[in-house]
N, C-alpha and C positions, 0 to 999 in steps of 0.2 A: 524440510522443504520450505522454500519463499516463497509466497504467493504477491503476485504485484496486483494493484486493483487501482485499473485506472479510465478516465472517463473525461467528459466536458466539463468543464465548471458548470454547479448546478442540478446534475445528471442525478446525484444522489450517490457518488460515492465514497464522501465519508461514512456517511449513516450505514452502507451496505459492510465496508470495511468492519465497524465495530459490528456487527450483526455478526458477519461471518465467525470473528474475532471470540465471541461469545457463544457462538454453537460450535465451535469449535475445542473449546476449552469446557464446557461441558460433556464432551466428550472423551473428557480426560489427559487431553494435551493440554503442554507448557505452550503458552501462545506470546510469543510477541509480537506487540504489532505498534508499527514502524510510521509514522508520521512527517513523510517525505515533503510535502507539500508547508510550501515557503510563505503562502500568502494565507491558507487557511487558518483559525486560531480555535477550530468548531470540535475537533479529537478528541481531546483532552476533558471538554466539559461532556459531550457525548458519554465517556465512559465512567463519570462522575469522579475526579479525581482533579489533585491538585495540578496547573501547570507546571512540570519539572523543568530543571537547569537543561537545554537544551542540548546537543554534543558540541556545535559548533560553538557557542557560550561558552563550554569547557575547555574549549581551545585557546579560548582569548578572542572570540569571534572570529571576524570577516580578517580583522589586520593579523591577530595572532596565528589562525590558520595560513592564512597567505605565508608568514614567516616562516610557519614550521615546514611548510611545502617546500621551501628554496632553500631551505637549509643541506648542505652539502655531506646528510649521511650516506656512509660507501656503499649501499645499495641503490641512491639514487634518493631524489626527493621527495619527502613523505613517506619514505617506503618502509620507516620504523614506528609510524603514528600507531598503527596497531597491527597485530604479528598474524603470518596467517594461520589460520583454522583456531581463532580466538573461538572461547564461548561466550554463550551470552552473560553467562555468571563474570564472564571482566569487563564487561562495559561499564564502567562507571557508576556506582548507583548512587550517585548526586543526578543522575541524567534517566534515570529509571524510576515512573509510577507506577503502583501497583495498584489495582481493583481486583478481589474476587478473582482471583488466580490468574489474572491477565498483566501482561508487564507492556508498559507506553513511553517508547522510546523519542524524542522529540529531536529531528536534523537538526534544525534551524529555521528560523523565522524572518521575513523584512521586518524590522521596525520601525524605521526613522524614512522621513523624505530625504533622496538626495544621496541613501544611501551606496548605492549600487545596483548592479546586477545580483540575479541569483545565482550565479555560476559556481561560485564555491560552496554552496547547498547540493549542485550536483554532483559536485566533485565528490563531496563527504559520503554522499551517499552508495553511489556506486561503491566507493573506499571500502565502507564498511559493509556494505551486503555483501563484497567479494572475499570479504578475509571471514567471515563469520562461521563458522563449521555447526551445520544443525543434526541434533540426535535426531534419533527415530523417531523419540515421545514428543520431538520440538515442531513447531511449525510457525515459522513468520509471516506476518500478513502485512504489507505495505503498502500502504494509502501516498499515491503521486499525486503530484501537483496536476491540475487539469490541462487537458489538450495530450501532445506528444512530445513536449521539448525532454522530457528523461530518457523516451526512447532512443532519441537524437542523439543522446550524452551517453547512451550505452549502458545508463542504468538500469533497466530489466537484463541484461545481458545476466545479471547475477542471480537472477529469479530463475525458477523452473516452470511457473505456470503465470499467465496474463489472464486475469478476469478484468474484459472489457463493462463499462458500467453503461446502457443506454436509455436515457430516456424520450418518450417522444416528441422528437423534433430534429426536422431537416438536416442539422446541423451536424447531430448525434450519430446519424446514418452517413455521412461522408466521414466523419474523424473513425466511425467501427470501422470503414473500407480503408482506411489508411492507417491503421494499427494493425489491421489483421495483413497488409502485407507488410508493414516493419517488424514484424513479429517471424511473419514467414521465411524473410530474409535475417535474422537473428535464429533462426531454426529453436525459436521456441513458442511450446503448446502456447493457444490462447482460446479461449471461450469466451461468450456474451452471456449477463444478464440483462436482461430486460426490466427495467424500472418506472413504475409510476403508469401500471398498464391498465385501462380498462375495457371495455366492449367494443369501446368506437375507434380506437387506435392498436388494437393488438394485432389482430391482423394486420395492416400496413407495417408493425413492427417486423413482423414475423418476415416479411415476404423481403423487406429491404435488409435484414441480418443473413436470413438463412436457416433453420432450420434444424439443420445438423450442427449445428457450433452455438446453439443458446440450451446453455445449462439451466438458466431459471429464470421463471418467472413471476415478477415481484408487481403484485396491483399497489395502486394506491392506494395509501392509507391515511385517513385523517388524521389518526390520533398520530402516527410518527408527525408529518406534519405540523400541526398544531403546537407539539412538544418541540421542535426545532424553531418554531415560530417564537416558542418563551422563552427559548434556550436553555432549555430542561434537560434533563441525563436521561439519555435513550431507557425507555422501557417495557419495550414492545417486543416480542419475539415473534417470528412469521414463520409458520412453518415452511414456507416456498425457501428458504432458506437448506434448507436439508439435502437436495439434488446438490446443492454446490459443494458441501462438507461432503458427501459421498464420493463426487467425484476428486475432490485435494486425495480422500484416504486412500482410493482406488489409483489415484497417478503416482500415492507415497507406495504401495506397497509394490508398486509394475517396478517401480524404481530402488528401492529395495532389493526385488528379488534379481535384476540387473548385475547387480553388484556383489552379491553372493558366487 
């Protein structure tokens, strides 16, 4: 199952991403989780692990990908970069960190001024969440770049479930209203967690999301917080966490038995 987690810049979800990422693999799943997001550099130190060689770096970057995409194999362009229903065991492990049974896979990153657009960060990405074939025991977590431009580019198209990230603020309650209908129009599931809630703002969350479509909710916490502030490796576990892993096992096993 691929879970996409996506939100505002800011919103909190990276942090939520690795949280889920870790209760979930506690749980005895093989977790990958997928580092789509092009401008953030925050994943990686989050799950306390080195930064790995990138995919798109493994490609030869921005120029070498562009190349291998126009390259004229008989399927069409790029259509040999990687085969469909790969596992995760052939993705590259120069491009794979491990923590504590969790594997962090990295797109690609901006580095340099001047250098371009992101565009081939979404390419990749879609690419490979579409060829990826996940077991039963698997579950991908993918953390998108903020706002909705991957929706745009049709990268959750590869996902089965969108957990919207919102925190309080104006801005967070217009972008949940315009993901849950691109979502709706891609005819796939999506939920909200609610982020960074306490007494004086949770109600107003509640009333501007909905009610029936918020799987969880996540108060503020100082100590995460503070720990992002140092740039410390997450170590906080919340149990508000727990409704969201029930609902991933609860949409893996409807889906599952689908297919039987």
């Amino acid at each position: 199952m691929k879970v996409i987690v996506c939100g505002k810049g800011g919103s909190g979800k990276s942090t939520l991403a690795a949280m889920i990422a870790i209760a979930l693999k506690n749980k005895e799943l093989r977790v990958l989780l997928v580092d789509a997001d092009e401008s953030n550099f925050g994943l990686h130190r989050l799950m306390g692990v080195p930064y790995p060689v990138s995919l798109l770096d493994s490609l030869g970057g921005k120029k070498g990908f562009r190349e291998k995409m126009a390259a004229p194999f008989p399927r069409g362009p790029g259509a040999d970069l990687f085969k469909d229903g790969m596992s995760i065991d052939e993705i590259p492990a120069t491009c794979i960190a491990r923590t504590d049974g969790i594997e962090l896979l990295v797109i690609g990153k901006i580095h340099h001024f001047g250098e371009g657009c992101a565009c081939p960060m979404g390419v990749l990405s879609k690419m490979i969440l579409s060829k990826l074939a996940i077991k039963d025991n698997e579950i991908v977590v993918i953390d998108t770049a903020a706002g909705v431009e991957h929706l745009g580019r049709g990268v959750d198209a590869a996902g089965d479930l969108i957990l919207g990230i919102v925190d309080p603020t104006y801005e967070s309650f217009l972008l949940a209203r315009n993901m849950r209908e691109m979502a709706a129009k891609a005819g796939i599931e999506i939920f909200f967690v609610l982020n960074k809630v306490d007494e004086q703002n949770k109600l107003a969350m509640i009333q501007n999301i909905g009610s029936e479509k918020i799987v969880a909710v996540i108060p503020q916490n100082n100590l995460i917080y503070m720990d992002n502030l140092a740039g410390k490796q997450l170590r906080t576990n919340l149990v508000e966490i727990a409704p969201i892993c029930r609902l991933i096992e609860d949409m893996k096993t409807k889906s599952k038995g689908n297919h039987i």
